[in-house]
C-alpha positions as CSV (number, residue, x, y, z in Angstrom):
1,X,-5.3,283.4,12.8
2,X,-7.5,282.7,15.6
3,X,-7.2,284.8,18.6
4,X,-8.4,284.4,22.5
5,X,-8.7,286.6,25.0
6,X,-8.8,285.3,28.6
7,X,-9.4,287.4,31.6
8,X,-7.1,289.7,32.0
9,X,-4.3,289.7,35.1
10,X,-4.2,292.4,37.7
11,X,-0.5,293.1,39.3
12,X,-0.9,295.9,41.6
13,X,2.0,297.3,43.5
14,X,1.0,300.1,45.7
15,X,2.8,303.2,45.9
16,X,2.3,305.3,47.9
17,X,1.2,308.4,46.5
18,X,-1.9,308.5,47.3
19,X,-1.4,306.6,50.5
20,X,-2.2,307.5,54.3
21,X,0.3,308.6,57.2
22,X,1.0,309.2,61.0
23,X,1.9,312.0,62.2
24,X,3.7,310.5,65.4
25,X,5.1,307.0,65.3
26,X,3.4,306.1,68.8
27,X,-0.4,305.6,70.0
28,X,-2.1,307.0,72.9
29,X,-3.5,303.9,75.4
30,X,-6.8,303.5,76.6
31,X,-6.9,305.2,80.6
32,X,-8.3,302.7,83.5
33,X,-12.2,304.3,84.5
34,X,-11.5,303.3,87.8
35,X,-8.4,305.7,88.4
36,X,-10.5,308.6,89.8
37,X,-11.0,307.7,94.0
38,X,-14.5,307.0,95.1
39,X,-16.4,309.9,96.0
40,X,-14.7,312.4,93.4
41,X,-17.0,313.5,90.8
42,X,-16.0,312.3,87.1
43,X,-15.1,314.8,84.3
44,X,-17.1,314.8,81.6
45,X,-15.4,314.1,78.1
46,X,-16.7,315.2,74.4
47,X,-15.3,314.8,71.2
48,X,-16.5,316.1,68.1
49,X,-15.2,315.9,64.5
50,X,-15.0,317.9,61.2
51,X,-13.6,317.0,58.2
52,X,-12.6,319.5,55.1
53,X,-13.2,319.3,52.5
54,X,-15.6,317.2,51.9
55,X,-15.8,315.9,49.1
56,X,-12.6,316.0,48.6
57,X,-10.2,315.6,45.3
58,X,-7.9,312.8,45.0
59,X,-4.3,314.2,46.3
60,X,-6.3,316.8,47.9
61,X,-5.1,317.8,51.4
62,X,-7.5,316.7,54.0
63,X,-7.9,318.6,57.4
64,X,-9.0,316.3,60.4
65,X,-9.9,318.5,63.4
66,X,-10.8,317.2,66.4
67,X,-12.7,319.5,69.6
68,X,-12.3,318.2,72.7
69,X,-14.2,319.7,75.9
70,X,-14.3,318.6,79.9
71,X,-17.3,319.6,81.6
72,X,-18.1,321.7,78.8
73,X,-14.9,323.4,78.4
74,X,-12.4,323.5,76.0
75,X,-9.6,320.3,77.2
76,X,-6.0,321.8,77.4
77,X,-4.0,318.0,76.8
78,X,-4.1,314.7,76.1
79,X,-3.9,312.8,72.4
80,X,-6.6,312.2,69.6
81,X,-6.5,309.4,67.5
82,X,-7.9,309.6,64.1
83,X,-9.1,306.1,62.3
84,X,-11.0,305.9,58.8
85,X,-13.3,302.4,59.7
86,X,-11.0,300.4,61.5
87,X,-7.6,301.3,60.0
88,X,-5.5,304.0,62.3
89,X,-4.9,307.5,60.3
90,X,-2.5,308.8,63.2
91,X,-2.7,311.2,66.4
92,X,-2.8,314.8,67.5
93,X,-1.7,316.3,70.7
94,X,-4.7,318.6,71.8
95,X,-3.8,322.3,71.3
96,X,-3.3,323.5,75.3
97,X,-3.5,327.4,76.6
98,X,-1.1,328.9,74.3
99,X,-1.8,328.3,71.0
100,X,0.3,329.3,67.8
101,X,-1.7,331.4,65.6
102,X,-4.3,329.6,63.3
103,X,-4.9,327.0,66.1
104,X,-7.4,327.0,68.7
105,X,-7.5,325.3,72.5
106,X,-9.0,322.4,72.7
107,X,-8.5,321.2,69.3
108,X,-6.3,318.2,67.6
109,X,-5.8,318.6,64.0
110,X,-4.3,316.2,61.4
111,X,-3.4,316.8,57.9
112,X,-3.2,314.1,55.3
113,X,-4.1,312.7,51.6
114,X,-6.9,309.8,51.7
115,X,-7.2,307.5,48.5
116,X,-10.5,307.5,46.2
117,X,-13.8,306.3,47.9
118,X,-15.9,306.4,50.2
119,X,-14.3,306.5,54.1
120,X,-16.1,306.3,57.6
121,X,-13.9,308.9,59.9
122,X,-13.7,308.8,63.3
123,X,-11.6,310.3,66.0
124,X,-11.3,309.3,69.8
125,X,-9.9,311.1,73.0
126,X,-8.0,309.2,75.1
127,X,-8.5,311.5,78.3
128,X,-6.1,312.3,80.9
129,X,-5.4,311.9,84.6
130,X,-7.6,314.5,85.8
131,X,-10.1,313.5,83.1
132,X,-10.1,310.0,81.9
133,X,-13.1,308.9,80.2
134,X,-12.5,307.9,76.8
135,X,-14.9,309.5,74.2
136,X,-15.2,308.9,69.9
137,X,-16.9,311.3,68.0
138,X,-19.6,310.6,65.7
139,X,-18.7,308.8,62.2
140,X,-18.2,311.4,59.6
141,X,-18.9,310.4,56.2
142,X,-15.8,311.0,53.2
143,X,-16.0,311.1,50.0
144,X,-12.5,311.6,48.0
145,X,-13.5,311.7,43.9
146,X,-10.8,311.3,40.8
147,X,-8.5,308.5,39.7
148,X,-4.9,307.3,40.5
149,X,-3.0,306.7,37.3
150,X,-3.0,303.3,36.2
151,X,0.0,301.4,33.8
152,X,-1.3,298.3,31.4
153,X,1.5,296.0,29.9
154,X,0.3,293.7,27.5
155,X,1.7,290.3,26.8
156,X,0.9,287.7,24.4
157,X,1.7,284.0,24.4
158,X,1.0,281.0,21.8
159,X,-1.4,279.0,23.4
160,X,0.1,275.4,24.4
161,X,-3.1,273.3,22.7
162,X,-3.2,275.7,19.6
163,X,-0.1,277.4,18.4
164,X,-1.4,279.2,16.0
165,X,-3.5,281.3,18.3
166,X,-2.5,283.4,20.9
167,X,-3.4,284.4,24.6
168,X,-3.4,287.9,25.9
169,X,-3.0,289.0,29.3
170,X,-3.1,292.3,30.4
171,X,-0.7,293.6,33.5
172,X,-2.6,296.7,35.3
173,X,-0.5,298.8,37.7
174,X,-2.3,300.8,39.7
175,X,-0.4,303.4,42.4
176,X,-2.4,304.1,45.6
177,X,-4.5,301.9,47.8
178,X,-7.5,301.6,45.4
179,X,-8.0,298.1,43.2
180,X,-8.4,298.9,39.6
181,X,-11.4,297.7,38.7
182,X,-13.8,297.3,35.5
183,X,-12.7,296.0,31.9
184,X,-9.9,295.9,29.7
185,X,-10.2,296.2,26.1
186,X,-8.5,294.7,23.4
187,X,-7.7,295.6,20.2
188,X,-5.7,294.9,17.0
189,X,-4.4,298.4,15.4
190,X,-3.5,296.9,12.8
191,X,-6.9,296.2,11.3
192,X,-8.5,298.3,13.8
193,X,-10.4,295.0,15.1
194,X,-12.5,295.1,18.1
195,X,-11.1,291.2,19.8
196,X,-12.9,291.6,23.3
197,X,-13.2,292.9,27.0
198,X,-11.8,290.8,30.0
199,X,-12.5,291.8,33.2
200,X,-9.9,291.9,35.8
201,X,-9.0,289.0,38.1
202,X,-9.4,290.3,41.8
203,X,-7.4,286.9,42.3
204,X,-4.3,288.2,40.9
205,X,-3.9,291.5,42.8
206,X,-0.8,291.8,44.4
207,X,0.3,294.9,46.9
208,X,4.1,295.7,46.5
209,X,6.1,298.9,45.8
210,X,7.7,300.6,42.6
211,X,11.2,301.3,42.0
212,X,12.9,303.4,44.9
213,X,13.3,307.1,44.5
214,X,16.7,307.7,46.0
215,X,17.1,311.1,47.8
216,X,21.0,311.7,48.9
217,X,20.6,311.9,52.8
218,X,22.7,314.3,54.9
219,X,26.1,312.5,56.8
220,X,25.7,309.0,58.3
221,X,21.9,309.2,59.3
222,X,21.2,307.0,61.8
223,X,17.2,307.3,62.9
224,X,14.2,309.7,61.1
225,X,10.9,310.3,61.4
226,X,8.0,311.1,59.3
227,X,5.5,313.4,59.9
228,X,3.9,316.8,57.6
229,X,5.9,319.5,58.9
230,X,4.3,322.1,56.7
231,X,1.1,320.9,56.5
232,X,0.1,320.4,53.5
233,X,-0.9,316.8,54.1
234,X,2.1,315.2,52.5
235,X,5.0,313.4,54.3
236,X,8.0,314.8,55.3
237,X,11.3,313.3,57.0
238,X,13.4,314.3,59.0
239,X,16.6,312.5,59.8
240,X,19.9,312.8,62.8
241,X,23.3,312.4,61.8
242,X,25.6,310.7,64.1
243,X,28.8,311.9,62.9
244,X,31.7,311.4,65.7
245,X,31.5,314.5,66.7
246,X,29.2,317.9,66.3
247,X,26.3,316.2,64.2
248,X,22.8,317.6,62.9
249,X,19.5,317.0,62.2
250,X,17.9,316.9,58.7
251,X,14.7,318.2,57.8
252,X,13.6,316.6,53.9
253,X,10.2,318.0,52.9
254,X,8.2,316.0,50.6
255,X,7.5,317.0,46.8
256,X,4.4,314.9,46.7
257,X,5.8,312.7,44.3
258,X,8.3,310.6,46.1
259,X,11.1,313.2,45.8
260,X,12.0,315.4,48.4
261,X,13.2,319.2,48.5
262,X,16.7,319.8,49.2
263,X,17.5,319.3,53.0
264,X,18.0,321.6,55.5
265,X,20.6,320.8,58.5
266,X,20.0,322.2,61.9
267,X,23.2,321.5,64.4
268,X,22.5,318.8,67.3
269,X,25.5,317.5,69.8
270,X,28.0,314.9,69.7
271,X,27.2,311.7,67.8
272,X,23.4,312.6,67.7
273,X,21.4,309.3,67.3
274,X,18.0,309.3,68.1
275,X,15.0,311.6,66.6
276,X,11.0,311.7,68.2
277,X,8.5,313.8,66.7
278,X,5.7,315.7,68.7
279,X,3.3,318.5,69.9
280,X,5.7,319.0,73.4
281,X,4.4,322.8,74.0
282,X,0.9,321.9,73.0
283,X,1.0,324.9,70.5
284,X,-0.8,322.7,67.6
285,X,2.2,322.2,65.9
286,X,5.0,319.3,65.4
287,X,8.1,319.8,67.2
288,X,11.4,317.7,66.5
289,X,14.0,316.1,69.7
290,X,16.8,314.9,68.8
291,X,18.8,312.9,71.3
292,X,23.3,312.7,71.1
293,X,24.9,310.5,72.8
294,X,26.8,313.3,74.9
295,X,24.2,313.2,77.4
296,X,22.3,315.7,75.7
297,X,18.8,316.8,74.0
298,X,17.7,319.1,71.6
299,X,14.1,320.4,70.9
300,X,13.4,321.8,67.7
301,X,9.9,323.9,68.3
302,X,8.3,323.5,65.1
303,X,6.9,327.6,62.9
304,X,3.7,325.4,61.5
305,X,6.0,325.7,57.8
306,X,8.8,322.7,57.8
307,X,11.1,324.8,59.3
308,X,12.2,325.1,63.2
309,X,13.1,327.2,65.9
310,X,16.9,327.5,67.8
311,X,17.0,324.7,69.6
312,X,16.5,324.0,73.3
313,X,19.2,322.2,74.8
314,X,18.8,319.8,77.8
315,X,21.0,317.7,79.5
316,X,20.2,314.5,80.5
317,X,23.3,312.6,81.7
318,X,25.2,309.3,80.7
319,X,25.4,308.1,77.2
320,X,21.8,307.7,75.7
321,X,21.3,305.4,73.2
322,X,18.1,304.7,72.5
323,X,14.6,307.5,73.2
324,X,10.5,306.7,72.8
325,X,7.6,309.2,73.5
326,X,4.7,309.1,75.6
327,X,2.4,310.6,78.1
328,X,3.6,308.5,80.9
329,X,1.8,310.5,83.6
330,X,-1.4,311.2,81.8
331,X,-1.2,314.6,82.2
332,X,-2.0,315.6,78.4
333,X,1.8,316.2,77.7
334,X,4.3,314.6,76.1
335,X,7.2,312.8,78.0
336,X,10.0,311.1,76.9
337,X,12.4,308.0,78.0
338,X,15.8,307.1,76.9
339,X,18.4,303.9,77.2
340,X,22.2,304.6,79.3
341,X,24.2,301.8,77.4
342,X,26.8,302.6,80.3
343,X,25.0,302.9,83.4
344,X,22.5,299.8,82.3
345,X,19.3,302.2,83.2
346,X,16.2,303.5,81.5
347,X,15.2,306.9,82.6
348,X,12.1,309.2,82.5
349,X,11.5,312.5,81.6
350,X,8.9,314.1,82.4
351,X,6.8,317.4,80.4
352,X,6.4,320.6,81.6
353,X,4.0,321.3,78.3
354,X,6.5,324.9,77.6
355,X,8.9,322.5,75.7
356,X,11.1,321.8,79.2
357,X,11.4,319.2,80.9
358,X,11.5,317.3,84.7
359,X,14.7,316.3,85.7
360,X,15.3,312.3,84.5
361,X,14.2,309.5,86.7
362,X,16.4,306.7,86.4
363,X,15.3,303.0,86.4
364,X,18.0,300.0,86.5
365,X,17.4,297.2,83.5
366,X,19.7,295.0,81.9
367,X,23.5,295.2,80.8
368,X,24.0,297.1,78.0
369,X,20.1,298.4,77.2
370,X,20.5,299.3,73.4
371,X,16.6,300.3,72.1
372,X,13.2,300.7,73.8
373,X,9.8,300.5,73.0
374,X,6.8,301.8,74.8
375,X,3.0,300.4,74.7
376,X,0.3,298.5,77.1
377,X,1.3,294.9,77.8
378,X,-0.7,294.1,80.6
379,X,-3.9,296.2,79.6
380,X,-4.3,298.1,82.3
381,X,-4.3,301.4,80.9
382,X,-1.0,302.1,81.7
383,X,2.1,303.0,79.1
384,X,4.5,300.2,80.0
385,X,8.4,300.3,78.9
386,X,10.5,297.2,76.8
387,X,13.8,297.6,76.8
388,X,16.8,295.6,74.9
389,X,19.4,294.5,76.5
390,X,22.2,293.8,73.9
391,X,25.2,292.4,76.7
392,X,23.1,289.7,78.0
393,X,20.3,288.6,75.4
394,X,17.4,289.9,77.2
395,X,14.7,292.1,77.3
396,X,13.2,294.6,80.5
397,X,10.1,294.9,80.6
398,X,9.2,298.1,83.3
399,X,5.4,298.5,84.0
400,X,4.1,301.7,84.7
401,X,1.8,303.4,87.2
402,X,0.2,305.9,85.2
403,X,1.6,308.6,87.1
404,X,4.9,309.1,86.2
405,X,6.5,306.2,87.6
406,X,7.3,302.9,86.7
407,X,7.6,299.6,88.7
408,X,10.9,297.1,89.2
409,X,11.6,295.6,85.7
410,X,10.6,292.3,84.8
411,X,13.0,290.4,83.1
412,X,12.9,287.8,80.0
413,X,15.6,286.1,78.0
414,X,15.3,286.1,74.0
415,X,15.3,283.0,72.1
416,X,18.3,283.9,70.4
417,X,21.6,286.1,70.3
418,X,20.8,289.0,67.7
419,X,22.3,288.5,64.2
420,X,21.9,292.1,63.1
421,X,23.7,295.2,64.6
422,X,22.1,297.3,66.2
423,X,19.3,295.1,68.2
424,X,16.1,296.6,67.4
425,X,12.3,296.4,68.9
């Protein structure tokens, strides 16, 4: 029987195993130069970065850290963002005056696994009011050695022209972001016959995921977050549950194989629906707030190990229903803004950097304002504010100053009613 071997077909869904994460699900913006008045000398901004280790092993923890100095001195706020070439690694709050132990002012560290290969990493400042030049440090060669485990599947088929012979194709799986590459070869064990290499088909690579690992949540989870809570470079989640009633939050660290330990529950308020992760004390380590709809916060100050401290409770009035993070006064602190479904406002709180915060500053939008989202959209500089407005199809869009404050919102109707529930940005 006459046998041919074609090239052999590459399926590759990824999984991410071996894949890269945020630590925050938001992105510092680029400060206007022009902000400082004439006349006022400008701060001078420097970044430097280190990488360890290097080389690194593939599922190895990698430690990204970040120094940050103005006019030679360590900076005490403001966000680092961490890319490998062109593709976005995640952020760091810069460690302020207090740091926790095993962290150092002026620094911005991120933890995380990199795939095999060779990576350019580089990590930029995005300054602060007082301070806004924008600086990136210096490109810092990677190098992550091993191999991701690979599946191959082989098929055969008779061939259409020759029935007699048959066709083999050969499936490879590969889990991480790498493309298997070189040769497969084939062989018959049954006469221990040698039939022939294919290489693989770069044209048949296909990026998809694997079969779901399902991990029982906590309640009626209704928002989470994912971040490394313990620092050892693999993602965690944590999860609110909006139970009607006293609900939680749900911490779920990651087994670094797509399982998760058991959770642990920490109690929030009344019907607790929205969850932001950050540095808001500027310690060096990831905090948790979680937002109820009683009109009420809680920050969960983070111990550096996946687990958190007694909350601090806040109220902030009406029924909240939607929260975003952001410096929105470019003071190197995190802020936060939430959604009143009731009294059809957006309002602003602003960071004290002890893990407090300002009293809210309200800001009218649409009828029934449902989710929020926060980034530039008019390039100035500026962290701007969308906001949903479920009751009358449209959205608000509320520019801001860069000092705190926002402008009148501008509004704009959507194309179409939403056919989901809830309306999402």
């Amino acid at each position: 029987m006459n046998l041919k071997v074609p090239f052999a077909r590459l399926q590759l869904p990824v999984v991410l195993v071996a894949g890269l994460f945020f630590f925050h699900d938001w992105a510092p913006v680029a400060v206007g130069q022009s902000a400082l008045a004439a006349g006022v000398p400008v701060s001078v901004n420097a970044i430097t970065l280190s990488v360890a280790p290097n080389p690194a092993k593939v599922r190895q923890k990698v430690t990204l850290t970040a120094r940050v100095t103005t006019n030679s001195k360590a900076a005490t706020g403001g966000t680092v963002t961490f890319f490998d070439g062109k593709l976005r690694l995640g952020s760091a709050q810069v460690v302020g005056k207090k740091p926790a132990k095993g962290y150092k002012t002026g620094t911005a560290t991120l933890t995380t696994i990199v795939s095999p290969g060779s990576h350019s990493v580089t990590a930029v400042y995005g300054g602060t009011a007082g301070s806004p030049k924008i600086v990136r440090s210096k490109r810092v060669a990677l190098k992550v050695t091993g191999k991701t485990v690979s599946t191959t599947v082989l098929t055969a088929k008779a061939n259409v022209k020759h029935p007699k012979n048959y066709d083999f194709t050969a499936s490879v799986r590969g889990f991480g972001l790498a493309v298997p590459r070189n040769t497969v070869d084939f062989t018959d064990i049954t006469t221990s016959s040698d039939l022939g290499r294919a290489s693989l088909d770069p044209k048949t690579v296909s990026h998809s995921f694997g079969k779901a690992l399902v991990t029982n949540a906590s309640g009626q989870p209704a928002q989470s977050v994912v971040a490394d809570f313990n620092g050892d470079g693999f993602p965690d989640v944590a999860t609110v549950d909006a139970a009607f009633g006293p609900s939680t939050m749900v911490v779920f660290l990651g087994k670094a194989n797509g399982e998760f330990e058991s959770p642990v529950s920490y109690p929030t308020g009344y019907f607790t629906s929205g969850i932001v992760t950050g540095d808001f004390n500027n310690d060096g380590i990831l905090d948790l707030l979680a937002m109820s709809q009683d009109g009420t916060i809680a920050l969960f100050l983070g111990n550096g190990d996946g687990t958190f401290q007694t909350p601090k409770t806040d109220t902030i009035g009406g029924l909240p229903a939607a929260i975003v993070l952001g410096d929105f006064n470019r003071d190197g602190i995190l802020d936060f803004a939430t959604t009143d479904s009731f009294a059809n406002t957006t309002s602003i709180s602003l960071g004290t950097g002890d893990g407090t915060f300002q009293s809210p500053m309200a800001y009218a939008v649409g009828s029934g304002p449902y989710d929020m989202a926060t980034a530039d959209f008019n390039g100035d500089g500026y962290q701007d504010l969308a906001v949903v407005n479920d009751s009358v199809n449209t959205i608000s869009v509320l520019l801001g100053n860069g000092d705190g404050t926002f402008q009148a919102q501008k509004t704009s109707a959507l194309a179409t009613k939403w056919n989901s529930w809830p309306p999402e940005i």
